[in-house]
N, C-alpha and C positions, 0 to 999 in steps of 0.2 A: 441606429439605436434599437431599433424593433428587430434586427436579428440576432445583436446583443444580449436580449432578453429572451428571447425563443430559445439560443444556446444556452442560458441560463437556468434555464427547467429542465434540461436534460444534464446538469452537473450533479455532481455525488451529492449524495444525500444525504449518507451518513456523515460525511465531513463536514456538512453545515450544520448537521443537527449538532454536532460536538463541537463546531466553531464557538456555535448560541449560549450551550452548556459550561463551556468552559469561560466564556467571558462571563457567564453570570458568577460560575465559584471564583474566579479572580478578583471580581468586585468584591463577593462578600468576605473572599479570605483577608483581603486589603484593609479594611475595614477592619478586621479581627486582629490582623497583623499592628494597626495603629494602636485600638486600646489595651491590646496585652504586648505589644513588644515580642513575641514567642518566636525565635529562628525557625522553628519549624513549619510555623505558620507561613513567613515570609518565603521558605522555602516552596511551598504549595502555591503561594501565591504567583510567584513567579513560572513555574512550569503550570498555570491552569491561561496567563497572559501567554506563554509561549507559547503554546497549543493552540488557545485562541487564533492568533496572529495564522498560525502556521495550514492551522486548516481552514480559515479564511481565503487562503491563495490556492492550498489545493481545490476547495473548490470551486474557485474562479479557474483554473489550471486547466480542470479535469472539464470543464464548459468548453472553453476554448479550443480546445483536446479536439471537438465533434465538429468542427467548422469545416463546411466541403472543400475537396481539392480546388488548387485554382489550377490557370494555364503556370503561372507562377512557380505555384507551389503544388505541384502536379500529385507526390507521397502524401499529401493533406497534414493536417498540423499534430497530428498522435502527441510528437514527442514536445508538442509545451508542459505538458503534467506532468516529465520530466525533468524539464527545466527548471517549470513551478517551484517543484520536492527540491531541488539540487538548491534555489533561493530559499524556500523558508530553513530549511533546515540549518541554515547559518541564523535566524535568529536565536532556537533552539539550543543553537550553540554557546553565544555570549550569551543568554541566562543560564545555562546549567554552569557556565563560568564564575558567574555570576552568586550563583547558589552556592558552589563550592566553594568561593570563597569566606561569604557571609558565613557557613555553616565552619569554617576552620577557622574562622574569627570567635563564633562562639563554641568553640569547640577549646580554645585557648585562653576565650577570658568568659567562664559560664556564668551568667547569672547566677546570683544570691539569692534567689524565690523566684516564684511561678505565681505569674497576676494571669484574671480570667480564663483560668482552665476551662467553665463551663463554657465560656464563650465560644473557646480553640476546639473542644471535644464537640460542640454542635454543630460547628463550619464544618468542621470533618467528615463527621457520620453523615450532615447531607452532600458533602461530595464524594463521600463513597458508593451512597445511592443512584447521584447521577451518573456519576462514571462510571458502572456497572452496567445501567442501563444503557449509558451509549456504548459500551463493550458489547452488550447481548447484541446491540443493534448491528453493528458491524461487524459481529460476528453470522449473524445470520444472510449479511450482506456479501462475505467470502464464500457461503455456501451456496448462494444462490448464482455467483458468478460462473460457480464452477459443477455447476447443475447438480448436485448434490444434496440427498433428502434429511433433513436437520433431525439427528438423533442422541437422544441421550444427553449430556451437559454440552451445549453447543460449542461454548469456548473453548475446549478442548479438544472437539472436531476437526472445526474451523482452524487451529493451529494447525493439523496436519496438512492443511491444502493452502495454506498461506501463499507458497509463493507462487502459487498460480491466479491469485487474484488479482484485481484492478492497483495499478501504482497509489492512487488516490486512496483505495479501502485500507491494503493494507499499511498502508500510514497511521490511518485512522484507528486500525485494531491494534498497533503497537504502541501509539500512545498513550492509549487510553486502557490498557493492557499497566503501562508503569505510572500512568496517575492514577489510575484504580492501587496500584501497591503501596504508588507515594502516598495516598492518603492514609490507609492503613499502617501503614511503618510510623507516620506521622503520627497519629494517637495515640499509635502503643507506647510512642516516647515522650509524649505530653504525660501519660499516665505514668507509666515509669519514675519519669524525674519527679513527680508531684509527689508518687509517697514513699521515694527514695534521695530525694533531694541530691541526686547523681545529674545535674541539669547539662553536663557533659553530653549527657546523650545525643541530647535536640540538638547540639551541633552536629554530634557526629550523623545519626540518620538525614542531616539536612545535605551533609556531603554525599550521602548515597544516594538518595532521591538527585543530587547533579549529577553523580556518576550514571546511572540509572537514564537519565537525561541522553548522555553523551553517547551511551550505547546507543540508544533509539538515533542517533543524529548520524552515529557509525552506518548503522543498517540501511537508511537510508540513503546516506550519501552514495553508498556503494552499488544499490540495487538500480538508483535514478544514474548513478555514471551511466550502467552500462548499457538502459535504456533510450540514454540522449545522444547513444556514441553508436547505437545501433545494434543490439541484441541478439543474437540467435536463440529461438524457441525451440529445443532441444528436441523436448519429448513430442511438439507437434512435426517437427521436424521427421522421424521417423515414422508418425501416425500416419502424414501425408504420402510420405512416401512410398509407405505400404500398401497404402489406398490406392494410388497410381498405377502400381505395379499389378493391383489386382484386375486392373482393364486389359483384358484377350488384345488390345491392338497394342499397348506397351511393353516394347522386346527391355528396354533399360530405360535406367533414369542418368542422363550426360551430368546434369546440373541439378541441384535443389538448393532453394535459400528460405527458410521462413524467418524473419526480419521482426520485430517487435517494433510497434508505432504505436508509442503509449499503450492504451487500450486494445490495439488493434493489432490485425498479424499481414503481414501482406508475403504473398509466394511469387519466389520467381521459378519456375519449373522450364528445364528443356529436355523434353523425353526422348527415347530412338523408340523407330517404329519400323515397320518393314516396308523399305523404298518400292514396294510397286504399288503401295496404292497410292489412289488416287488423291490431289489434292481436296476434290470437293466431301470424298472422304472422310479425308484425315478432318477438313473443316469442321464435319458433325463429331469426331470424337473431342476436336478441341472443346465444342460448344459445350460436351456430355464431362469434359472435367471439370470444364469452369465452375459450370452450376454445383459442380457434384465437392468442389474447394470448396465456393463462397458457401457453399451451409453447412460446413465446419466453424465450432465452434470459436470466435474472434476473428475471421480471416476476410476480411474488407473489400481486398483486392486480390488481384492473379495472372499473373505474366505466362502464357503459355504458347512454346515452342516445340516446334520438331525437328529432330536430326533424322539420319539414316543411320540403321544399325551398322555398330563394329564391330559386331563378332564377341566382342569382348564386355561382362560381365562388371559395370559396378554398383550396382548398386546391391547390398549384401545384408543389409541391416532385417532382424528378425520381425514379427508380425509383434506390432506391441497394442498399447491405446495409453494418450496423452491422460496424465494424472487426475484430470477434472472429471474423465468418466468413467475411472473404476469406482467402484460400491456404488454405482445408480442404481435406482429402485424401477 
């Protein structure tokens, strides 16, 4: 139990803050949703429980994620916060189902009037506020993953380097990314039908806020596949390899793999090198990469082998730098 909890305090951050967040707007939209009946409230209500639920597990996910290798489980557990995404994300699922249907239901038989507007516009505007602020948060949280000095409107930064961030984060910044909209599309359509008595709408915006849903469920599903299935890190991929190549004893690179483990990168490398030297050697250059991997940015572990050169030439790929360290300050 006591390592349970130690793992515990090194889980995402930002997804608990926004688990806490969202459970409290799901309470109070539920509530709003009872004495005014409003589809679009119910709509909100339901994606602020989805969210809830969903980042609850990521970060219980992304904890478990840090747990040391065993003899067992030798690659260590990266890929549970994979797993994690690829489960909650089917809750997400049946309520944006959920939502769209409720929202086609009142999209087909609209209410006759709008009870407690003020009620529906106040639930709103304070879950605009907080999900805003857990957007800044996690947005500041993408930046700092990927060393990156936070300038100008952050949210907007932070998009650009999304998919180099934490499985766990960016969840977190794409939900709350479309319950920061769903909120807003939601008031503007309480307001709407109130002094246009077009009560139509709040169905119809109730359908897009599921669709809106489904997307986030899309992105994820697809990001956490190919996490759980085993990933190549593309751009670290060439970053490493260029690094390697720049050590005076590596003639070529035979083999490169950088591997995604949740959070984490692990390399397997087999270099050629020129057969006459010495093993005890080549020992201190293995020593000089390893060290010189592992403080690359996310890279845990490193599998390092030598061949003898064949004369022949692959590794070809140009001098680049992995997307999290271009614009550092």
């Amino acid at each position: 139990m006591g390592e349970l909890f130690k793992l515990l305090k090194d889980g995402n951050k930002p997804s608990l803050l926004a688990a806490f967040v969202n459970t409290f707007l799901g309470t109070i939209k539920g509530v709003a949703f009872f004495f005014t009946g409003n589809v679009a409230m119910f709509a909100e209500m339901m994606h602020s429980f989805g969210d809830a639920a969903n980042q609850f597990f990521v970060f219980i996910g992304s904890a478990l994620a840090k747990k040391a290798p065993t003899p067992k489980f030798p690659n260590g557990y990266g890929r549970i916060v994979n797993l994690v995404c690829l489960g909650a994300v089917l809750i997400v699922a049946i309520l944006s189902y959920e939502t769209i249907k409720e929202g086609w239901h009142h999209f087909m038989h609209p209410a006759t009037e709008s009870s407690g507007v003020l009620i529906a516009l106040g639930v709103l505007a304070i879950g605009i506020i907080l999900e805003s602020f857990v957007l800044n948060k996690a947005a500041k949280e993408v930046l700092h993953e990927v060393s990156v000095e936070p300038k100008g409107i952050i949210i907007f930064q932070s998009a650009k380097y999304l998919k180099r961030a934490k499985p766990a984060t960016k969840l977190v910044w794409m939900e709350d990314l479309v319950a920061t909209s769903g909120n807003v599309l939601a008031f503007l359509a309480i307001v709407i039908a109130y002094f246009t008595e077009f009560y139509r709408l709040e169905g119809f915006i109730s359908m897009v806020i599921g669709l809106m849903m489904f997307y986030v469920v899309g992105r994820v599903f697809l990001d956490n596949a190919r996490g759980a299935i085993g990933e190549t890190d593309e751009e670290m991929l060439v970053h490493i390899g260029n690094l390697v190549m720049e050590d005076p004893h590596v003639t070529d690179i035979a083999r490169l793999e950088v591997i995604k483990e949740g959070e984490f990168l692990h390399v397997e490398l087999i270099a050629e090198t020129d057969p006459s030297l010495s093993l005890a050697y080549l020992d201190d250059v293995r020593d000089h990469l390893t060290t010189l991997l592992l403080n690359q940015k996310g890279v845990t572990k490193v599998t390092l082998a030598f061949d003898e050169d064949n004369g022949e030439r692959s590794w070809t790929h140009i001098a680049t730098k992995p997307e999290s360290e271009k614009g550092m300050i």
